[in-house]
C-alpha distance (Angstrom), angle and dihedral (degrees) to the residues before:
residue distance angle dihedral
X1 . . .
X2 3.64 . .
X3 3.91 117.8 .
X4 3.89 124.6 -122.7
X5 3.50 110.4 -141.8
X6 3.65 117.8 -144.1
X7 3.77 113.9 -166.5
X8 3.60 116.8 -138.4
X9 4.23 98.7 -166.6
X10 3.25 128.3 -118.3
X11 3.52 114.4 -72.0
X12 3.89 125.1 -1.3
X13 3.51 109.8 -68.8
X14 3.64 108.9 9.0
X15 3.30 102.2 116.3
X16 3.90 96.3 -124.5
X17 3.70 97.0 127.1
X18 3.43 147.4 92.9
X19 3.67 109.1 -62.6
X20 4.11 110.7 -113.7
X21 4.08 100.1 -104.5
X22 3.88 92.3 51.3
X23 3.51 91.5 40.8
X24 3.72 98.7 53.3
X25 4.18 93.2 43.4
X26 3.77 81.5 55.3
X27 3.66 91.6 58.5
X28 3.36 97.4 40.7
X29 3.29 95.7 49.3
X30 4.17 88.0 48.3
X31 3.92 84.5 53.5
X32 3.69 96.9 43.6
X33 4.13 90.4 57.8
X34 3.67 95.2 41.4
X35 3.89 89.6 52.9
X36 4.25 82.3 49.0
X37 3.56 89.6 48.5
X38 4.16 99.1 47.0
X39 4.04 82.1 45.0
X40 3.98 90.4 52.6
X41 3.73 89.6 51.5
X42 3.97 127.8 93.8
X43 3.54 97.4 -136.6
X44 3.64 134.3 49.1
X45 3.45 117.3 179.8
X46 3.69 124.3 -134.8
X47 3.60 135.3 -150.8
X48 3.83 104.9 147.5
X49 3.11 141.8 8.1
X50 4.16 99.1 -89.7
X51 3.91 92.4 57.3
X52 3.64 90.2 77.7
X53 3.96 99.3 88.5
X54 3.83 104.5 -150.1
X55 3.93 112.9 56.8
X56 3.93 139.7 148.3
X57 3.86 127.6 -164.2
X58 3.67 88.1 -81.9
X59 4.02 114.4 13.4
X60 3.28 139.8 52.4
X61 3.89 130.0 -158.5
X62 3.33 136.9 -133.3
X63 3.43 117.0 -140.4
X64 3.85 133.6 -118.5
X65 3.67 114.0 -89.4
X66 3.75 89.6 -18.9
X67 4.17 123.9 145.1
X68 3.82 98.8 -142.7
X69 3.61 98.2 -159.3
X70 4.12 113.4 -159.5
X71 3.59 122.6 -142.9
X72 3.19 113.2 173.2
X73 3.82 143.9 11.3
X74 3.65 116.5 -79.5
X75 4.07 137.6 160.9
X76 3.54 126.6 -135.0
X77 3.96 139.5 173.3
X78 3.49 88.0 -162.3
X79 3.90 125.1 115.6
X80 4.12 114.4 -122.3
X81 3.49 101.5 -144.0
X82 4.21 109.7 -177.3
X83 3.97 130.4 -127.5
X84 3.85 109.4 -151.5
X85 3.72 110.0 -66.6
X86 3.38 101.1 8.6
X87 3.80 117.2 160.7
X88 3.83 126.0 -158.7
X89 3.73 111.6 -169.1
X90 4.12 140.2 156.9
X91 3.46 91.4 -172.1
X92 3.80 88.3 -139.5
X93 4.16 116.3 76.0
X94 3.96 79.4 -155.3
X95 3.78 103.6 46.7
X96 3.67 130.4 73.3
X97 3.99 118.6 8.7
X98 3.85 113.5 -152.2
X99 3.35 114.1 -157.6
X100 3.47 136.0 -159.6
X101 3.80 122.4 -157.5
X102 3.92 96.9 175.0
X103 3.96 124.9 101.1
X104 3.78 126.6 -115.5
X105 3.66 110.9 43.0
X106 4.01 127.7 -33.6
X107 3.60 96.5 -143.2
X108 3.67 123.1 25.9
X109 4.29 139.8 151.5
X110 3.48 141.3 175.7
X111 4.12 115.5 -138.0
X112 3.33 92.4 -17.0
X113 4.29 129.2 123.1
X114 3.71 103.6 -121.4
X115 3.94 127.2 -173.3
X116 3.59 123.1 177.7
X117 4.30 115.0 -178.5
X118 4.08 148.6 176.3
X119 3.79 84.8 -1.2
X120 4.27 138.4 126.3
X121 3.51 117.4 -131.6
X122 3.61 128.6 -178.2
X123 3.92 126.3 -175.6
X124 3.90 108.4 161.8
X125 4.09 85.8 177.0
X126 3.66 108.0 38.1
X127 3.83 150.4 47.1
X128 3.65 113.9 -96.2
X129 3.09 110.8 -134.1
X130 3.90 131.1 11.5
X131 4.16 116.1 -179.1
X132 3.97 122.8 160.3
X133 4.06 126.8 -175.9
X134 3.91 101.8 -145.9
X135 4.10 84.5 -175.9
X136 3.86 90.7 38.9
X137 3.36 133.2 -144.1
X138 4.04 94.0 36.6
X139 3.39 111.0 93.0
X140 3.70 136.0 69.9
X141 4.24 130.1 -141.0
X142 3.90 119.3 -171.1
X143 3.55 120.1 -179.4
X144 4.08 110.5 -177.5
X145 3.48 137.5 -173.2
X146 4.19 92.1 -27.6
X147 3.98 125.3 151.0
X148 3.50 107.5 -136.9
X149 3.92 102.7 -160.4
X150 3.52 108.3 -172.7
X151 3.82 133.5 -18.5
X152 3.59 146.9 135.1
X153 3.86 101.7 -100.9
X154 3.53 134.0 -11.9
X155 4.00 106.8 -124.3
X156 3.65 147.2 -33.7
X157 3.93 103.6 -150.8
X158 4.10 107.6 -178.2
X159 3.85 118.6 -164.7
X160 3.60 99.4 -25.5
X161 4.04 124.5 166.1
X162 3.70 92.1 -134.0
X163 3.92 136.0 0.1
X164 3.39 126.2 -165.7
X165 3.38 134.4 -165.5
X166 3.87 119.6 168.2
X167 4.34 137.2 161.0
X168 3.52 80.8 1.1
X169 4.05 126.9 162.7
X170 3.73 133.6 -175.2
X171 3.63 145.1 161.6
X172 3.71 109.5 -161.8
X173 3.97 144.8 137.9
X174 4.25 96.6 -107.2
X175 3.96 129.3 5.3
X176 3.70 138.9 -138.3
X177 3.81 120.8 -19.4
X178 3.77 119.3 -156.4
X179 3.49 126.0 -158.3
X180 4.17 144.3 169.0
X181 3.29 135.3 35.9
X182 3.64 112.2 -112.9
X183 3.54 100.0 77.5
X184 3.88 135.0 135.7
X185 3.95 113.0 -172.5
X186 3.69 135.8 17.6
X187 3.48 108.9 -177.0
X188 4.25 131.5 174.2
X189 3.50 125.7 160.9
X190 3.57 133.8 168.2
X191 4.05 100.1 4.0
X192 3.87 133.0 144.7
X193 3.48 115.3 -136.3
X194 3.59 106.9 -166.7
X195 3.72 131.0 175.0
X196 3.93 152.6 149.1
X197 3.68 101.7 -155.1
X198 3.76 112.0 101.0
X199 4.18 83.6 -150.0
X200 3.92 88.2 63.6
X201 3.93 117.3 136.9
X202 3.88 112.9 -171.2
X203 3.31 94.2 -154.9
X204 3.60 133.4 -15.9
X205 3.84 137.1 -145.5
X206 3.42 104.1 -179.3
X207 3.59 113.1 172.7
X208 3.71 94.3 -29.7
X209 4.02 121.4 133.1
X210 3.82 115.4 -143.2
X211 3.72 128.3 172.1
X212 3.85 97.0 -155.5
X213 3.89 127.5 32.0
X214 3.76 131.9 166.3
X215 3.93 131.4 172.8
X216 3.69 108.9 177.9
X217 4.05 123.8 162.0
X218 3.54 99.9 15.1
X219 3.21 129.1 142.1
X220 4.28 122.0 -166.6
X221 4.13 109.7 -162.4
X222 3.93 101.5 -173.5
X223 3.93 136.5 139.0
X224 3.64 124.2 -114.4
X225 3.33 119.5 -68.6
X226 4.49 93.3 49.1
X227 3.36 126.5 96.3
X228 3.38 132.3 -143.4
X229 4.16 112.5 -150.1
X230 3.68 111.1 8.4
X231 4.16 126.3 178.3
X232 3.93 138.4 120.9
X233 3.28 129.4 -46.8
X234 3.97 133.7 -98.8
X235 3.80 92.0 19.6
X236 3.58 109.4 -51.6
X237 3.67 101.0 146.5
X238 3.98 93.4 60.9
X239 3.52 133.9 71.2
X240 3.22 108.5 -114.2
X241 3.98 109.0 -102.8
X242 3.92 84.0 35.2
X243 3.43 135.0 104.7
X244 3.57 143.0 -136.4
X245 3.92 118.2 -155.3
X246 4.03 121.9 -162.2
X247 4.15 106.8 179.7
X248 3.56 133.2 163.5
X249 3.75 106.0 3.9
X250 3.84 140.4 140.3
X251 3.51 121.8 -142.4
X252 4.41 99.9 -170.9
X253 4.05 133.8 158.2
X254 3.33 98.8 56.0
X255 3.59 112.9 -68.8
X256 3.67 135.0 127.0
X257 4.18 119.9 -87.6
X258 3.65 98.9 -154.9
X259 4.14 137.2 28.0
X260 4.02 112.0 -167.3
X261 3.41 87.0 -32.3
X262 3.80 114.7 105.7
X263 3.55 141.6 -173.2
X264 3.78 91.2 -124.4
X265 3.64 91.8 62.3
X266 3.86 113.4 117.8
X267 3.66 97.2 -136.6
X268 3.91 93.2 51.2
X269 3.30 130.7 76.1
X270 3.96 121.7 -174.8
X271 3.51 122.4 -176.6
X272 3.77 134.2 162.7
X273 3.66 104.6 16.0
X274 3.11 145.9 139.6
X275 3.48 126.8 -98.5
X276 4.21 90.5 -17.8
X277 3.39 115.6 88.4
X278 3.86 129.8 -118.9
X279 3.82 124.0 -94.1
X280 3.65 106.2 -99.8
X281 4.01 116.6 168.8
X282 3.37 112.1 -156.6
X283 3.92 139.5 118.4
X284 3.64 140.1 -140.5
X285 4.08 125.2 -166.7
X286 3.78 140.6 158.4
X287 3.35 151.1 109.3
X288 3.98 140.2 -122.6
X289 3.94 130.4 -155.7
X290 3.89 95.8 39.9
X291 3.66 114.2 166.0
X292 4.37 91.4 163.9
X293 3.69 107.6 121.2
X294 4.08 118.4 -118.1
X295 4.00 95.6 -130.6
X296 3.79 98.6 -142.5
X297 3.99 119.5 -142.7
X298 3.48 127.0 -95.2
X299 3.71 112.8 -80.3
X300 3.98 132.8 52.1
X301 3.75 128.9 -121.2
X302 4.07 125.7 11.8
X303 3.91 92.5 -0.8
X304 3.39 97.6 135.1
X305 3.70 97.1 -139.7
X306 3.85 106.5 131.3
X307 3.72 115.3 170.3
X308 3.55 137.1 -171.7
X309 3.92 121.9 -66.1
X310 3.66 109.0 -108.1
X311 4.05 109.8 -131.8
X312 4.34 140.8 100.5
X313 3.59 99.0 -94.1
X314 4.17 110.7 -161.8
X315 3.56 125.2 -151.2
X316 3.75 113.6 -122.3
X317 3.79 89.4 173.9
X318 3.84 149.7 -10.7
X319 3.87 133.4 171.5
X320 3.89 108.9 174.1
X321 3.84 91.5 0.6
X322 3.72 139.2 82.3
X323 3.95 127.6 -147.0
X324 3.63 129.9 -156.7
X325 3.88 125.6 -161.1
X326 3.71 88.0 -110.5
X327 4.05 89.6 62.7
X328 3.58 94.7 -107.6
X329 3.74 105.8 145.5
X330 4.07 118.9 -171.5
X331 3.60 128.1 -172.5
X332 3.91 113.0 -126.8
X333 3.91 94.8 -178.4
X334 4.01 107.1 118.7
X335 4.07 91.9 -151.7
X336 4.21 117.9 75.2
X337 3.95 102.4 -95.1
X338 3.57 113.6 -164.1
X339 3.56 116.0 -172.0
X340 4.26 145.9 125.0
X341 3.74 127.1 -59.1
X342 4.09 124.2 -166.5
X343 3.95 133.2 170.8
X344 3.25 130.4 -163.6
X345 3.74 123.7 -167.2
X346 4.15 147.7 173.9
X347 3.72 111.9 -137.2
X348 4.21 123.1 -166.9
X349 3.75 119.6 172.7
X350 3.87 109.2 -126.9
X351 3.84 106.9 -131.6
X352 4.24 107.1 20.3
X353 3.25 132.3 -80.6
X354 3.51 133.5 89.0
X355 3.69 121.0 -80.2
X356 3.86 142.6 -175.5
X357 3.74 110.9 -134.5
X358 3.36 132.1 -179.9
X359 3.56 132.9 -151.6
X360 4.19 122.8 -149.5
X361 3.75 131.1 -157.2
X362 3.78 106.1 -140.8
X363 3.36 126.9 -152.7
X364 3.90 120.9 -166.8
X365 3.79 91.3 -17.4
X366 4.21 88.0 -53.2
X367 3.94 116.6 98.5
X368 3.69 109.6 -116.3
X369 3.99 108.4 -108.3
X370 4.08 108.0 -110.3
X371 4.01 91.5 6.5
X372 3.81 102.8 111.3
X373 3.62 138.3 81.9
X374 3.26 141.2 -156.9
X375 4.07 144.7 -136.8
X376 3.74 136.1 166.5
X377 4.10 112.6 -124.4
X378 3.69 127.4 -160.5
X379 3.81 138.0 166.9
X380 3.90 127.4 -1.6
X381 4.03 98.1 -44.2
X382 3.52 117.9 98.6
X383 4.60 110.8 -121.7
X384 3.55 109.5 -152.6
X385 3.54 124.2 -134.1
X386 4.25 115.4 -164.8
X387 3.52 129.5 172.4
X388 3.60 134.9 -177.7
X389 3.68 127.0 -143.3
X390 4.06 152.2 164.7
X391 3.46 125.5 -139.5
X392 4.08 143.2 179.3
X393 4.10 101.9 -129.9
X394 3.64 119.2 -162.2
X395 3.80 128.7 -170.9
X396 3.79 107.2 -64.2
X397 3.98 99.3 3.3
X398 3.92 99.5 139.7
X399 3.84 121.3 -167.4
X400 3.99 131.2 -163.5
X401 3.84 136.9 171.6
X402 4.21 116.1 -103.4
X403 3.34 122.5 -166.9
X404 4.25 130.8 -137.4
X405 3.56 132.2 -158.0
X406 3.80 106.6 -152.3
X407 4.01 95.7 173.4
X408 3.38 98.9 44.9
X409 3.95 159.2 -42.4
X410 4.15 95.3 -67.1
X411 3.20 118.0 127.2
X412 4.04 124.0 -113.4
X413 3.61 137.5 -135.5
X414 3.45 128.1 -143.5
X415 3.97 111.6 -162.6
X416 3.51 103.4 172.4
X417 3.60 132.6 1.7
X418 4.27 143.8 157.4
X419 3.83 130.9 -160.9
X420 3.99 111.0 -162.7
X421 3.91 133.3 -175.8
X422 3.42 123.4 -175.7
C-alpha cells in the first residue's frame, strides 16, 4: 500500500502542517487501504471478540476464504454465521476456549464449505454447529481435532457432499443429525460421544440417503434410554450397491448400540465393536421328524433326475440370506460373498430294500457339477449323507438339496436334515 503522509509542522502550534481536511482524507484514506489489505489477507488473528471486522448486534461473519486464527479465550453471545471457506482455528486443541452463551446454533452457514480445527468450543445453550446444502451435494464441512465442552447438540449437517468429523470430543444433550439425500461421504473417526441425557442420539440418520458411511474409533458414553446410531430400517440410508461400515467402537453406560439399524442388514457391515456384534452372513435351516415322502422322478437307475427333498424346513438363522419352508435358501447380499456350504441329511428308502441314493447341491435350479454324495439306505434307520462345499454367491443365487434314486423308482424319506453357509 502506499503511505499518506500527513505533516504535523514543525513544532506544536506553528501552524506549519497539513491543514485539518487534507490531513484527515489522508488518514482515512491510510485506514481505508489497511482495512483492504487485512480483508485481502488469509489470516486474521483473533483475540476478542471486536477483532473480527464485520459484526451486527447479534452475528458475526466469517469471512470468505479467511483462516481466523484464535488467540486467546474470549465469550460471545453472538451467532458465527460462515462465508464460503471460512476457517476458524486456534491452532492448539488446548489453547483458547471460545464460548458461546447465545441460543440457536454458534456456528452455522448456508452453501458454504466450512472447517473448524485444534480449537475448544463451549455452547451450554445452543447447537454447535448448523450447515445446510440448498444445491446438495456441493459443499464440504470438516470438523478436526475440536473439544466440544458443553452444548445442546452436536450438528445438523443437511445435504452436504462430504462431512467430516475426526479426533472429535463432546459432551452435549443430543448428537449429530443427518439430513438430504444428495450426499457423498460421511466420515467420523476417533470421537467421544459423551452424554447424561437418557434421550441422547450419537448420531442420527434419519431419513437421509448416503452412498458412503464410515464410523470408526468412536466411542458413545450415554445412560439408558440414548442411542447411539439410529436410521430406517432394512437399509434405507444406503444406496443400494453401497455400503455402510461401523468398526472399532464402544457403545458403554447403558445405552442402546443400534436403532432400526441391524447388524444383519446387507448394506452394513459392523465389525470390532463393542457390545454389537460383527456382521457375519450366513444361514442355518432344517427340519427333524419328517415322515413326507421325497416323490422320486420318473425313471429308475442312473437317470439323473434328482428332485427336491420333500419336508418344512425352519429357519434357525439367516444374516444376508432368506429361507423358504421348501429349503430354498437365496442370498440377498448385493456384494460377491464367497464362503462354505455343508448338508447334512437322514435318508430311509420307502418300501424295503436297499437303495443307493444320491443327494445334489443345486445351484439356481442346476445341480452343481461334483457337489453330491452318495449313500446306500436300508431298513427303518435313517443313513446320513453330508457334504461339504465352497461356493461364490451373488445377489439372488439360491441353493437347495435334490435328491436321486440310482436303484430305482422308490420313493425316499428324508427325516431330518440341515443346509448351512457360513
Amino acid at each position: 500500500m502506499a503511505q499518506n503522509i500527513i505533516f504535523a509542522g514543525t513544532a506544536p502550534n506553528d501552524r506549519t502542517g497539513d491543514k485539518w481536511r487534507p490531513a484527515w482524507l489522508a488518514a482515512i484514506d491510510n485506514f481505508d487501504q489497511l482495512f483492504a489489505f487485512q480483508d485481502s489477507q488469509a489470516i486474521l488473528n483473533i483475540s476478542q471478540e471486536s477483532d473480527f471486522p464485520v459484526q451486527t448486534a447479534s452475528t458475526i461473519t466469517l469471512k470468505t476464504n479467511i483462516v481466523h486464527l484464535i488467540s486467546k479465550s474470549f465469550t460471545t453471545t453472538k451467532n458465527f454465521v460462515s462465508e464460503n471457506g471460512a476457517v476458524f482455528t486456534a491452532l492448539n486443541i488446548f489453547g483458547p476456549i471460545v464460548t458461546f452463551t447465545g441460543s440457536g446454533s454458534m456456528f452455522s452457514g448456508t452453501d458454504v464449505d466450512f472447517k473448524i480445527n485444534d480449537i475448544s468450543i463451549s455452547c451450554p445453550s445452543a447447537k454447535a454447529f448448523d450447515f445446510a446444502d440448498t444445491a446438495g451435494g456441493v459443499k464440504n464441512f470438516q470438523c478436526l481435532n475440536v473439544r466440544q465442552f458443553s452444548g445442546t447438540a452436536i450438528a445438523t449437517i443437511d445435504d452436504y457432499v462430504s462431512c467430516t468429523f475426526k479426533s472429535f470430543g463432546s459432551f452435549t444433550s443430543t448428537g449429530i443429525d443427518i439430513k438430504g439425500d444428495k450426499w457423498r461421504v460421511f466420515d467420523v473417526d476417533d470421537v467421544a460421544m459423551i452424554s447424561s441425557s437418557s434421550s441422547y442420539v450419537g448420531i442420527d440418520f434419519g431419513t437421509a440417503i448416503l452412498p458412503s458411511i464410515k464410523i470408526n474409533d468412536a466411542i458413545f458414553e450415554c445412560p439408558a434410554g440414548a442411542i447411539g446410531i439410529s436410521g430406517l430400517a432394512n437399509n434405507g440410508n444406503v444406496d443400494s450397491g453401497s455400503i455402510a461400515t461401523v468398526k472399532g467402537c464402544k457403545f458403554s453406560g447403558g445405552m442402546t448400540d443400534l436403532q432400526n439399524i441391524t447388524v444383519d442388514d446387507v448394506r452394513w457391515a459392523f465389525s470390532g465393536n463393542s457390545p454389537t456384534e460383527d456382521t457375519f452372513p450366513d444361514v442355518l435351516t432344517g427340519f427333524v421328524g419328517n415322515a413326507t415322502e421325497t416323490v422320486i422322478g420318473v425313471g429308475s437307475g442312473d437317470t439323473d433326475n434328482p428332485v427336491p427333498i420333500l419336508a418344512t424346513y425352519v429357519e434357525e438363522r439367516a444374516s444376508h440370506f432368506t429361507t423358504t419352508a421348501a429349503g430354498i435358501v437365496k442370498y440377498v447380499g448385493e456384494r460377491p460373498l464367497r464362503g462354505p456350504i455343508d448338508f447334512n441329511f437322514g435318508l430311509i428308502p420307502v418300501g424295503g430294500g436297499t437303495k443307493v441314493v444320491r443327494a445334489h447341491l443345486v445351484k439356481n435350479s442346476t445341480p452343481v457339477p461334483s457337489a453330491y454324495r452318495e449313500v446306500s439306505i436300508s431298513g427303518g434307520t435313517p443313513n446320513q449323507v453330508t457334504i461339504p462345499w465352497q461356493d461364490r454367491f451373488i445377489e439372488d443365487d439360491e441353493f437347495q438339496i435334490w435328491l436321486e434314486n440310482r436303484t430305482d423308482t422308490a420313493n425316499v424319506i428324508a427325516e431330518f436334515g440341515s443346509l448351512r453357509i457360513k
